[in-house]
C-alpha positions, -999 to 999 in steps of 0.1 A, spaced: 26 -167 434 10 -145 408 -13 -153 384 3 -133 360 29 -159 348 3 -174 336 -13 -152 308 2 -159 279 22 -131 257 -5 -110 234 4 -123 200 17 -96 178 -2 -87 146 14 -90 109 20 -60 93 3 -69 60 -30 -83 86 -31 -49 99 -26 -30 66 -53 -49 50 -76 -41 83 -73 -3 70 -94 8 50 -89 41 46 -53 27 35 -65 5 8 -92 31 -4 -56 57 -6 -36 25 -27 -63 22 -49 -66 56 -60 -26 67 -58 -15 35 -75 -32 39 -108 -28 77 -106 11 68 -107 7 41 -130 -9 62 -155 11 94 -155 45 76 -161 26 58 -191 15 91 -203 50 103 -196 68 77 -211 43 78 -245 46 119 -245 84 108 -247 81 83 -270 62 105 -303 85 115 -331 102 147 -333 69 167 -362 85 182 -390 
């Protein structure tokens, strides 16, 4: 017999585990969400003034 029957299955990693082990990933979040964030609010408040006379 084999010893491989043995070894158990490699457990497979979460996908949030392995996107917070990135940190280049996190460091790209953190800059592109507020970058988003804060263009639609300027957007939305450009929108928002009154028509000048």
């Amino acid at each position: 017999m084999s010893e491989d029957n043995n070894l158990p299955k490699p457990e497979r990693i979460p996908f949030f585990q392995r996107m917070l082990d990135n940190p280049f990933l996190l460091l790209f979040i953190g800059v592109a969400m507020p970058t988003v964030f804060y263009t639609l609010w300027g957007v939305m408040e450009v929108a928002t003034l009154p028509i000048a006379k």
